[in-house]
C-alpha positions as CSV (number, residue, x, y, z in Angstrom):
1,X,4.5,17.4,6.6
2,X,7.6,18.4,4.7
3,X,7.3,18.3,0.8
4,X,10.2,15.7,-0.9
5,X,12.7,18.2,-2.9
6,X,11.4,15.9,-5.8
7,X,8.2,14.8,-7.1
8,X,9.3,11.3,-8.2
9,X,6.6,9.8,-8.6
10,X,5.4,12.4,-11.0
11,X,8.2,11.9,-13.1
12,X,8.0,7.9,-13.1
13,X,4.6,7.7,-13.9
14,X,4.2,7.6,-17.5
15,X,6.7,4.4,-17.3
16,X,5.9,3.7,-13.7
17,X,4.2,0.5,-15.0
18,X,6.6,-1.0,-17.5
19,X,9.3,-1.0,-15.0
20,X,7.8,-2.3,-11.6
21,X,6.0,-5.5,-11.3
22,X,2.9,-6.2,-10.8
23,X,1.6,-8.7,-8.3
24,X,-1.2,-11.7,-9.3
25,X,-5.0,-10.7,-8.5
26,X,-5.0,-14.3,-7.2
27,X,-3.1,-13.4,-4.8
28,X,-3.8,-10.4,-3.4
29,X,-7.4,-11.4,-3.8
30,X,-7.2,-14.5,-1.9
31,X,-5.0,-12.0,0.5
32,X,-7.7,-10.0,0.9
33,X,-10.7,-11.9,1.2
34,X,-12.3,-9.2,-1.0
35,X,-16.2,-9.8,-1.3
36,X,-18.6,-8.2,-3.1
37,X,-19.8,-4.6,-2.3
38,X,-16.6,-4.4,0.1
39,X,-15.6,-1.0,0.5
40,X,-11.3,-1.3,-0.6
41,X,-8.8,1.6,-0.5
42,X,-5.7,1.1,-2.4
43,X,-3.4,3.4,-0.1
44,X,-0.2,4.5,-2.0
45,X,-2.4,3.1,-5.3
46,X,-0.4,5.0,-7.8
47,X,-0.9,4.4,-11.2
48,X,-3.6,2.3,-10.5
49,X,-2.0,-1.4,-10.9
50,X,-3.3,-3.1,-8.3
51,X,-7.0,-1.1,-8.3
52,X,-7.4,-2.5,-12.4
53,X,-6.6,-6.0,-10.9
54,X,-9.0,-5.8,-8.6
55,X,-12.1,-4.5,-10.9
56,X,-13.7,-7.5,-11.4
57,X,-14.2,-8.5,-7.5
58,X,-17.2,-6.7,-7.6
59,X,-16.1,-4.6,-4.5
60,X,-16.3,-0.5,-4.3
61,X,-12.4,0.7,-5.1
62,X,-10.9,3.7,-4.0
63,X,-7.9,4.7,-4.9
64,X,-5.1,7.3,-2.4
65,X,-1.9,8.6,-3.8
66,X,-0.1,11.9,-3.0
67,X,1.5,12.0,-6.6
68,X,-0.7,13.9,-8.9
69,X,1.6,12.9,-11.7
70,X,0.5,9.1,-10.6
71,X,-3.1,9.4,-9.9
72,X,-3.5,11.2,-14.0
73,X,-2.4,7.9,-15.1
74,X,-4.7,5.9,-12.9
75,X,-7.3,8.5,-14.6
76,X,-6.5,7.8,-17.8
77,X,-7.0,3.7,-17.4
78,X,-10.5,4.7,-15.8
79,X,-9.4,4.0,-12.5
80,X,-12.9,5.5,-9.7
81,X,-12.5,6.8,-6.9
82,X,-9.2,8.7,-7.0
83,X,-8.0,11.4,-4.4
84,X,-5.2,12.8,-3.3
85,X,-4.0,12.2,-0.1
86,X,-1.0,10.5,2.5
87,X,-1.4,7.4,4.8
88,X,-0.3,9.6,7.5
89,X,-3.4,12.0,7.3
90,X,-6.3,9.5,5.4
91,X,-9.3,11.2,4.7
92,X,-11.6,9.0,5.8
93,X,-13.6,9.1,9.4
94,X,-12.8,6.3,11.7
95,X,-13.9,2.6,11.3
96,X,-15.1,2.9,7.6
97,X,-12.9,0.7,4.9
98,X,-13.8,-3.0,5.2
99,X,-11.0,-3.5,2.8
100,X,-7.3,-1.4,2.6
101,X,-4.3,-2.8,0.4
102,X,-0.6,-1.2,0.0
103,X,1.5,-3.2,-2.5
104,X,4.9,-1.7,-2.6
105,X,4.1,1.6,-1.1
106,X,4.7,1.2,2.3
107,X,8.4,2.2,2.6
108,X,7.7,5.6,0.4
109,X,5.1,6.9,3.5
110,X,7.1,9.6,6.0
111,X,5.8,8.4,9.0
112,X,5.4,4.7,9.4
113,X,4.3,5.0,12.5
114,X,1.7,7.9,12.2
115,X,0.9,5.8,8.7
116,X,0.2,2.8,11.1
117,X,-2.0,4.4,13.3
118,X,-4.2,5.9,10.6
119,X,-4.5,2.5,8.6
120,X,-5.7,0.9,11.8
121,X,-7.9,4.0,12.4
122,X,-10.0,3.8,9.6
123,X,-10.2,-0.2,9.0
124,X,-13.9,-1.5,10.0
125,X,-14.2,-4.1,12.9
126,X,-14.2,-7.4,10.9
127,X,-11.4,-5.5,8.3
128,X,-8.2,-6.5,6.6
129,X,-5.4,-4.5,5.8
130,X,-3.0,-6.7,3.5
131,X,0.6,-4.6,2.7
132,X,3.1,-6.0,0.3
133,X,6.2,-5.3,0.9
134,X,9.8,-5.7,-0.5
135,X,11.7,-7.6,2.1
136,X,15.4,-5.8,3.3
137,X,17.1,-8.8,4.3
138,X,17.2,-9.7,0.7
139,X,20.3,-8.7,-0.9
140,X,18.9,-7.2,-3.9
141,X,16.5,-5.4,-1.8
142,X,19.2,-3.6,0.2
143,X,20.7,-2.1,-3.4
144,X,16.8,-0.8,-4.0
145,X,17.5,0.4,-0.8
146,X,20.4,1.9,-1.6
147,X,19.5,3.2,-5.0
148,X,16.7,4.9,-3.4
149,X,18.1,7.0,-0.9
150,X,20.4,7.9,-3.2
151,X,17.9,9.9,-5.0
152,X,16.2,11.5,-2.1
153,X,13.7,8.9,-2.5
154,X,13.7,9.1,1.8
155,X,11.9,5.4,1.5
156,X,12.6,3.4,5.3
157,X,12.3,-0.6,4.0
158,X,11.5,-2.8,6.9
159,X,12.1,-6.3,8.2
160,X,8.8,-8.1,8.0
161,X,8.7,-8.4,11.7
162,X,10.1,-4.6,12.3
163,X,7.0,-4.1,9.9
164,X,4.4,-5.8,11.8
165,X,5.7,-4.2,15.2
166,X,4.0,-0.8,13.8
167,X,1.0,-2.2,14.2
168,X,0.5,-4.6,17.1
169,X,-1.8,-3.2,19.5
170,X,-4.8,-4.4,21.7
171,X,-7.2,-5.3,19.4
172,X,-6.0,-5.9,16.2
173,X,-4.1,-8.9,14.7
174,X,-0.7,-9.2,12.3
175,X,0.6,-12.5,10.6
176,X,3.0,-12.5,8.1
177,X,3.0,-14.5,4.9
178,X,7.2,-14.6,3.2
179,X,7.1,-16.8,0.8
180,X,10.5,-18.4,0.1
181,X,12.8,-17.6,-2.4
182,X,10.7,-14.4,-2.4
183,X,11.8,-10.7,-2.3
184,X,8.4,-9.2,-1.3
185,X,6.4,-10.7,2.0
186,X,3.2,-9.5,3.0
187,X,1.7,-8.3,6.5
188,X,-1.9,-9.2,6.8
189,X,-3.2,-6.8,9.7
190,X,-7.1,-7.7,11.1
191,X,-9.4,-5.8,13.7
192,X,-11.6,-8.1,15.2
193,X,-15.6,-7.4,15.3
């Protein structure tokens, strides 16, 4: 996999939190369906965010990020479970996270399709992947866009049904939830038992 001529992740993460928002546990709980003792990987996790909001559902967090520079931060707020790692190559042997979650990190992966594949590889029968995603037909969403590959960022933002395309495939499941007058829709992606 090639290596991005700049770590920028490393270099945002000391402010990475005070500048991107953060989405309600309510929500991505309820998302989620997160019970207790769930196994949940937080693919993309970063700094941590969406991990600490999480922390309290009782469920076993693990945390995936290929930014050191990001995962010293989720370190340093106590964040378990951290490694080092890409969606396109997940550590993990197949059928073995009840739980995965990717708020905002989807469009950063370098292959959305191989990143896909491995998601759906490693989610349990009976498992939910929920991705949050900011939503290009937005007009303010097309200047993230913009702004992004401007700085080498390489990030591919999808449509939420170009999105859920990636992964429909015999046996698993993909609904969307866009809420109105919202710049961030989520894919909710199931594998039956």
């Amino acid at each position: 996999m090639p290596k991005p001529p700049l770590d920028h992740f490393g270099l945002l993460a000391p402010i990475y939190e005070r500048v991107i928002r953060t989405p309600e546990a309510a929500e991505v709980e309820a998302l989620l369906e997160l019970a207790r003792g769930q196994v949940l990987l937080d693919v993309g996790g970063g700094t941590g965010r969406v991990t600490q909001l999480l922390q309290g559902s009782g469920a076993r967090l693990l945390l995936l990020d290929p930014s050191w520079g990001m995962l010293q931060q989720a370190q340093r707020k106590g964040c378990c479970g951290i490694a080092q790692g890409t969606a396109e190559r997940l550590p993990f042997v197949d059928g073995c996270l009840e739980r995965i979650v990717a708020v905002d990190s989807f469009h950063h992966f370098w292959n959305h399709a191989a990143a896909a594949k491995e998601l759906v590889r490693v989610l349990a029968p009976g498992g939910r992947l929920v991705i949050e995603e900011f939503d290009v037909r937005r007009f303010a969403v097309r200047l993230v866009a913009l702004g992004e590959k401007l700085a080498w960022m390489r990030s591919r933002f999808f449509a939420p049904e170009e999105l859920a395309a990636l992964f429909r495939a015999p046996g698993v499941s993909v609904r969307l939830h866009c809420p109105q007058k919202s710049h961030v829709y989520w894919a909710i992606v199931e594998k039956p038992e």
